[in-house]
GULUMNU-20901 format. One record per residue (C-alpha): x, y, z. Coordinates in steps of 0.1 Angstrom, whole numbers, padded with zeros to 4 digits, always signed. Example, Ala and Ser with C-alpha at 12.3 -4.5 7.8 and 13.67 -1.06 7.14 Angstrom:
# GULUMNU-20901
+0123-0045+0078/+0137-0011+0071/
END
This chain:
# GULUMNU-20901
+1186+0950+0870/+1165+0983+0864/+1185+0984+0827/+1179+0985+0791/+1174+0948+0792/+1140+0955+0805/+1132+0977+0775/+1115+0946+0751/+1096+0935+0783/+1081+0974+0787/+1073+0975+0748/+1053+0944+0751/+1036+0956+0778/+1030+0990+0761/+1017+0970+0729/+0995+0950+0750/+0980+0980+0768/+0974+0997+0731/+0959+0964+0716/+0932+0960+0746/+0923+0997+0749/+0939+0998+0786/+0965+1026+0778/+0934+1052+0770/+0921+1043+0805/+0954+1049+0820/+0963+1081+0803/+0928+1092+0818/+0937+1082+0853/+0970+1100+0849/+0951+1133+0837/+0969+1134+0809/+0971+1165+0788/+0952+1159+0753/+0986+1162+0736/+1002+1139+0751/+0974+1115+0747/+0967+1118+0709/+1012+1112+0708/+1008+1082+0730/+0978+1062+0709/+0997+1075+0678/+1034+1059+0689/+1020+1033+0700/+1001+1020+0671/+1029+1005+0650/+1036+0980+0680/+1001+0968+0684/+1002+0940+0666/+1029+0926+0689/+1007+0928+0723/+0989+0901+0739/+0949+0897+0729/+0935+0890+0762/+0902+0878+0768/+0879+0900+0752/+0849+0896+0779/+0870+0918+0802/+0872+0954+0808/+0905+0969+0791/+0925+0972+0819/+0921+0938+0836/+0915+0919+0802/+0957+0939+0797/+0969+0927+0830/+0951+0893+0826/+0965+0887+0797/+1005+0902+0808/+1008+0875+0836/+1008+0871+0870/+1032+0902+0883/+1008+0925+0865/+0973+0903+0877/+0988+0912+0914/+1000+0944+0904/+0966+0953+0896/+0952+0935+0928/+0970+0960+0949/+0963+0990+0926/+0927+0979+0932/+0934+0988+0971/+0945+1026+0962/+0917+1047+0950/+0941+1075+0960/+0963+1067+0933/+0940+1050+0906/+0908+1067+0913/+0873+1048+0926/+0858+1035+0894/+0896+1020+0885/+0899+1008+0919/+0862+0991+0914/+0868+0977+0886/+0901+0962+0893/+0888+0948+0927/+0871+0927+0906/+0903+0913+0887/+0904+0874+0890/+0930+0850+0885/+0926+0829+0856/+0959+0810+0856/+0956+0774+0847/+0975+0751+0878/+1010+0735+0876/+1013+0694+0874/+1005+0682+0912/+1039+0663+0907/+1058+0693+0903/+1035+0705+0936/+1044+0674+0956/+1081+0675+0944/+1081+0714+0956/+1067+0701+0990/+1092+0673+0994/+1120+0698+0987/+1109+0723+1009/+1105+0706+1038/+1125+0676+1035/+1098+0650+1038/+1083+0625+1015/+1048+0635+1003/+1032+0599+1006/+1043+0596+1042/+1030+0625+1057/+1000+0625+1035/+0976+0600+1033/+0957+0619+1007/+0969+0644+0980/+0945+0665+0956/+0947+0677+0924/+0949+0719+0925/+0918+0725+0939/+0925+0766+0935/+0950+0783+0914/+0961+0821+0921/+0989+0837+0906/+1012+0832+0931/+1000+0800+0949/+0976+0770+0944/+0958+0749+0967/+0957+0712+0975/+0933+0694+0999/+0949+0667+1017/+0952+0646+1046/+0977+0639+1074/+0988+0605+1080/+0981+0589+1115/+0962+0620+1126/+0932+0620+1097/+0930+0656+1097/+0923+0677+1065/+0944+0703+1055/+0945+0725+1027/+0984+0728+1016/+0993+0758+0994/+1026+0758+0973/+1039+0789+0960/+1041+0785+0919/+1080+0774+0907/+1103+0798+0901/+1074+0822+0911/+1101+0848+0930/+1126+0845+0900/+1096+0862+0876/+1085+0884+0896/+1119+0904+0904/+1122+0906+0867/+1088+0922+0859/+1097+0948+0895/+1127+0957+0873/+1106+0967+0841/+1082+0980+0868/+1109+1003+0885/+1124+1014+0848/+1092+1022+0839/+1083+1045+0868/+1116+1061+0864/+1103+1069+0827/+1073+1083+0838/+1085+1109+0865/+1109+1124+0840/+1089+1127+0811/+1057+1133+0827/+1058+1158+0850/+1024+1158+0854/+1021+1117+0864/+1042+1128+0898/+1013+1133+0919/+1003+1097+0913/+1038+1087+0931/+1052+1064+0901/+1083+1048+0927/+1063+1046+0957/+1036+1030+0941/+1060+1004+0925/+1078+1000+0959/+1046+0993+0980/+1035+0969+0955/+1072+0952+0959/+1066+0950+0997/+1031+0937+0996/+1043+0905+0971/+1077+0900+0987/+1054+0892+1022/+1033+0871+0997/+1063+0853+0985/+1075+0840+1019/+1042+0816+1029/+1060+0817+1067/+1050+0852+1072/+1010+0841+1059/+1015+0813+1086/+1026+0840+1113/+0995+0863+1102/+0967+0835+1103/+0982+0822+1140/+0982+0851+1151/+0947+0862+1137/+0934+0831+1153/+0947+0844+1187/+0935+0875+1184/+0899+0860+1172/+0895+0825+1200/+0870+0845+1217/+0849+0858+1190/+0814+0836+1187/+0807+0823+1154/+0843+0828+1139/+0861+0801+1127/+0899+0807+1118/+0919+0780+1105/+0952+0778+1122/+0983+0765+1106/+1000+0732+1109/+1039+0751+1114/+1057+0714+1110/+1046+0714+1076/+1049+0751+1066/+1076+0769+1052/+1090+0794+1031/+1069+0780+0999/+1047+0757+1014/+1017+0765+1040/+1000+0739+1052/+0963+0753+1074/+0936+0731+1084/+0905+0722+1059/+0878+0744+1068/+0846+0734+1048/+0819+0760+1042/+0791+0775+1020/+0805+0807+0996/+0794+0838+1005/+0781+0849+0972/+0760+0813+0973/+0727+0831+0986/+0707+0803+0971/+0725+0775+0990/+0727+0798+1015/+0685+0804+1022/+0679+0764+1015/+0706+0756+1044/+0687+0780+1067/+0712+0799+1075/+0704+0838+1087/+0718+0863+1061/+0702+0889+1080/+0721+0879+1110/+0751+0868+1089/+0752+0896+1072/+0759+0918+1109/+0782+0900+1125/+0805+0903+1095/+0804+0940+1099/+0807+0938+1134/+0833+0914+1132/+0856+0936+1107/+0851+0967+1133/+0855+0946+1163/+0897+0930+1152/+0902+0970+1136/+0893+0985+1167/+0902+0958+1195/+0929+0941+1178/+0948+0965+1156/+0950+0936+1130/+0925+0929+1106/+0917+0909+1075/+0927+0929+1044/+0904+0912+1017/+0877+0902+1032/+0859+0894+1001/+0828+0866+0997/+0859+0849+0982/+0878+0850+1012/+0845+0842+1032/+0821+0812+1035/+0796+0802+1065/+0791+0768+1082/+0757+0753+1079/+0755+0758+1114/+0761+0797+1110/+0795+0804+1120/+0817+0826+1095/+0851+0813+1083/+0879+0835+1072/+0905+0825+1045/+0938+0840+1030/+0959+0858+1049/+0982+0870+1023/+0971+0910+1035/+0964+0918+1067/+0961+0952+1081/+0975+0967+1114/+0971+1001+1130/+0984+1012+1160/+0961+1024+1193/+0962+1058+1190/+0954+1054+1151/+0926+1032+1166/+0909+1060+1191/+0917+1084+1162/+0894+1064+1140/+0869+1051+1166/+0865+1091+1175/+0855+1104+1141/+0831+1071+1137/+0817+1081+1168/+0818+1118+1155/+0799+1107+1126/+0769+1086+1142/+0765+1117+1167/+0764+1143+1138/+0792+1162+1162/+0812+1176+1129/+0832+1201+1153/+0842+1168+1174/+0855+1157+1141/+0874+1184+1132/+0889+1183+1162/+0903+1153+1156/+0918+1157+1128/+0938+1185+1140/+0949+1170+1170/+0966+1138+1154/+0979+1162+1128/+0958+1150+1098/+0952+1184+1090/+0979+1208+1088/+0977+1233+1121/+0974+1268+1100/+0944+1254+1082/+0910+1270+1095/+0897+1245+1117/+0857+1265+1115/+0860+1261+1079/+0871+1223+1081/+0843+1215+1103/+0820+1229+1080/+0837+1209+1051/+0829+1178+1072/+0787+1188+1073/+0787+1193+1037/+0802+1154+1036/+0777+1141+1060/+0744+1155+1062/+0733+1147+1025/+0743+1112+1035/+0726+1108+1070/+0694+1122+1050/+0688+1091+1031/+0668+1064+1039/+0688+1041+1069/+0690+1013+1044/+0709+1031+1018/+0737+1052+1042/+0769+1039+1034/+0795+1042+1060/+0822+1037+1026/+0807+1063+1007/+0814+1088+1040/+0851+1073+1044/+0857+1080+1007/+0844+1115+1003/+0860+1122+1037/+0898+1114+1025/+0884+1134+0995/+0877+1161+1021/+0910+1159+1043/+0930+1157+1012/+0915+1194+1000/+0931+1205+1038/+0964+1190+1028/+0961+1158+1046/+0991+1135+1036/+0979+1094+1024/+0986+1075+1051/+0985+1034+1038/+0973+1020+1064/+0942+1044+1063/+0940+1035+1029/+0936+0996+1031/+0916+1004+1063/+0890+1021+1042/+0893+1002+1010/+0887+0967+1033/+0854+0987+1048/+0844+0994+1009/+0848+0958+1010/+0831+0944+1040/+0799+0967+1035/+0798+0952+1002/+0797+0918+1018/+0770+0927+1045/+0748+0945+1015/+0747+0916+0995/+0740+0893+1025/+0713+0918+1040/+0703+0946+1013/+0680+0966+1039/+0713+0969+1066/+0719+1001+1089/+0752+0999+1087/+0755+1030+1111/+0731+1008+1135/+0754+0975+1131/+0784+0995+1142/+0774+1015+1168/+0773+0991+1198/+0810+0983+1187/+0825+1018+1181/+0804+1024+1213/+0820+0998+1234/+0856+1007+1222/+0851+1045+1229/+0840+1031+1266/+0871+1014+1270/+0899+1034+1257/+0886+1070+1254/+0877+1084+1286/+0888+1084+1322/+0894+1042+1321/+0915+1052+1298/+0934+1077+1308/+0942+1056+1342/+0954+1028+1319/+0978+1048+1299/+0995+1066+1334/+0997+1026+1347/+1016+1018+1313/+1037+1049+1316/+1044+1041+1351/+1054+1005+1341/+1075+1018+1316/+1096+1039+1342/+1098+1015+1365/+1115+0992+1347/+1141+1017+1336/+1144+1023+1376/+1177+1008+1384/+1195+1033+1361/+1173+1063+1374/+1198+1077+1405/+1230+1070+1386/+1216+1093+1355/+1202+1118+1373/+1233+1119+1398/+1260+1124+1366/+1234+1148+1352/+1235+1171+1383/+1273+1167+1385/+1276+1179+1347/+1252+1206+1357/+1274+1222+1385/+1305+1216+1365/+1301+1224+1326/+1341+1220+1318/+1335+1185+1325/+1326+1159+1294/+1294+1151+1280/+1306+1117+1269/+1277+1099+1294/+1250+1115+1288/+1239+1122+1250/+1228+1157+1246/+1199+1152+1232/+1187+1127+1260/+1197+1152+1282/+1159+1169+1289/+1146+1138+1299/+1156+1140+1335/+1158+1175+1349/+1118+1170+1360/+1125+1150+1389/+1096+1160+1408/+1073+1145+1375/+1090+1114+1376/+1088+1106+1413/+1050+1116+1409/+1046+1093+1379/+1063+1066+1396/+1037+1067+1426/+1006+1072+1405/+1018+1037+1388/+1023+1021+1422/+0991+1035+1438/+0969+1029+1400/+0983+0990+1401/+0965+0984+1435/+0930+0993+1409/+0939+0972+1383/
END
């Protein structure tokens, strides 16, 4: 599939780029020798006339992308989520890329739901809206059940959507292939894996189940969170191209105006979606990846409500203390804490100096803690931070990444909503409350009880191990077909085991 065939579909994509001015941009991002610059606008100007115009209002690069369809208007979507690879002012500008895509026919919508899940349209809906949003991938009907009365928003994935999509990944993947081989210098940019994470974020988007799984479980994770509302999906009437979520109605985010004349507290508002963002990263593990005023409107009684769950981030507990730790490392100035860090989850490579890293970490914050408490920006610390730990050879790590670009995101939000926010102030009760919790002697106990659990249920098969283990151990002619060799170590510290196993027993009558 990755072929010559693709070769037309990669010159009109290289004409396109050259008509709208985008390929200068990229050649720029790419720190492109001068050379090779000068050859690429010069080859490229006998196809020009052959590229797509675009709308001219746009930058270059989105007015390109815009204008190339919706595989390149999502490839730059998740480009815009990898400053790493595209740089900040790309990654800003393409944050800001919007789909313009005029809707399909609501027959060929209602025919697609019919198919899909095997009912008739007119009998499970009372009510059936024209597209009242349009995306690249999806569009958006309001509508209403039959016999229940309840209104639903019912997205359907565009036709043959998939089918288009795997063809443009093919150009993409030939493309990439180009690139590393005759451009050297493009390799640190990571040509394949960039193509291949943008491949696994559309091919979740393309299966509408697995944005069903997401939002339920989102709303689980969120019940107890006070003025949060998450729509939770209708499953009998969801599947792999349809999603069908209840109607949540709300004032826009960016709709200050309507906002102030519905008396509704941006101050407030503007806080507890801060707060909120923090509290599911740092609690929860799982968080809303795009968490734009898009994705965001507010009741008139005050309660935020959270929309598209096409990406959602996850990060394990210990990436969670990790993070939490260097937050808390930040409000508390305690740069050698932060270091510290670093070293011990193995960011930072162990024969780097760890003095000189912690001094590398001052130089980020102080200049930023010296401004005025309205104007420090948690996202500006994050970014020159990775800038920071890359210097000390800290690998990317993606879900870092998102983590940070979302925060870019979310302080935007609160900024516009509240221009005067502390963000470090907003936080601090919830990095606060999670370093309570799960970093310190609580925690501690909590991870020996788990441990302990752990152990105990592998109990039963304890004696018999350790007994053919000792055996092997006075008698070394005799196989070692039981016992792998490298599982081997696990069980000669007896005494450890037996301890651990008691400390669970004796923790569980605390907890």
């Amino acid at each position: 599939m990755r072929g010559p065939h693709n070769i037309w579909r990669l010159v009109r994509t290289l004409a396109t780029m050259e008509r709208t001015g985008a390929i200068g941009q990229v050649l720029e991002a790419m720190q492109a020798p001068p050379r090779l610059r000068v050859a690429a606008r010069i080859l490229g100007w006998p196809f020009k006339w052959m590229g797509l115009r675009g709308d001219p209002d746009l930058p270059p690069l989105t007015r390109a992308l815009t204008a190339l369809g919706p595989a390149y208007i999502k490839f730059g979507q998740v480009l815009s989520t990898r400053p790493d690879i595209v740089g900040d002012e790309m990654s800003t500008q393409l944050k800001y890329l919007q789909d313009k895509l005029p809707p399909f026919p609501t027959a060929i919508a209602k025919a697609m739901v019919e198919a899909e899940l095997q009912v008739k349209v007119d009998e499970v809906f009372s009510a059936f809206s024209e597209p009242v949003a349009a995306a690249s991938i999806a569009q958006v009907h309001r509508a209403t059940m039959a016999g229940t009365g309840q209104e639903v928003a019912v997205k359907v994935l565009r036709p043959n959507i998939e089918r288009a999509f795997r063809k443009d990944l093919d150009a993409f993947y030939l493309a990439a292939i180009w690139i590393e081989r005759l451009a050297p210098f493009s390799r640190r940019l990571r040509p394949m894996d960039v193509v291949t994470h943008f491949e696994g974020v559309v091919m979740g988007e393309l299966d509408l189940r697995l944005e069903c799984s997401a939002a339920s479980e989102f709303a689980d994770n969120t019940a107890g969170d006070a003025g949060l509302i998450v729509p939770k999906p209708v499953w009998p009437l969801s599947g792999r191209s349809v999603m069908t979520i209840a109607w949540a109605e709300g004032i826009g985010l960016n709709e200050l105006a309507a906002m102030d004349a519905a008396g509704i507290d941006r101050v407030a508002l503007g806080a507890r979606v801060l707060q909120l963002f923090l509290s599911h990263a740092l609690r929860d593990g799982f968080f809303h990846g795009d968490m734009h005023q898009g994705n965001l409107k507010v009741t008139p009684a005050g309660d935020l409500i959270a929309y598209d769950f096409g990406i959602m981030g996850r990060i394990d507990e210990y990436t969670r203390r990790v993070y939490a730790e260097i937050l808390m490392g930040f409000i508390h100035k305690d740069y050698r804490r932060i270091a510290e860090v670093h070293f011990e989850a193995g960011y930072v490579p162990a024969d780097r100096d760890i003095d000189e890293f912690a001094r590398a970490l001052r130089a980020v914050g102080e200049p930023i803690f010296g401004m005025e408490a309205s104007r420090i920006s948690m996202a500006r610390l994050l970014s020159y931070l990775f800038e920071v730990t890359e210097r000390f050879g800290m690998e990317t790590r993606t879900e870092l990444i998102l983590l940070q670009r979302t925060m870019v995101v979310v302080e935007g939000v609160a900024r516009s909503l509240d221009p005067h926010i502390n963000i470090w102030q907003v936080a601090r009760p919830v990095v606060e409350g999670y370093i309570r919790k799960h970093v310190g002697p609580q925690a501690v106990l909590r991870d020996l009880l788990l441990t302990a659990r752990v152990l105990a249920r592998f109990g039963p098969k304890l004696p018999a191990l350790v007994e053919a283990q000792l055996i092997r151990a006075g008698n070394p002619a005799l196989p070692q077909k039981a016992l792998r060799p490298d599982m081997a170590w696990r069980w000669w510290p007896l005494p450890a085991i037996a301890a651990a196993l008691a400390a669970g027993v004796a923790l569980s009558r605390l907890f």
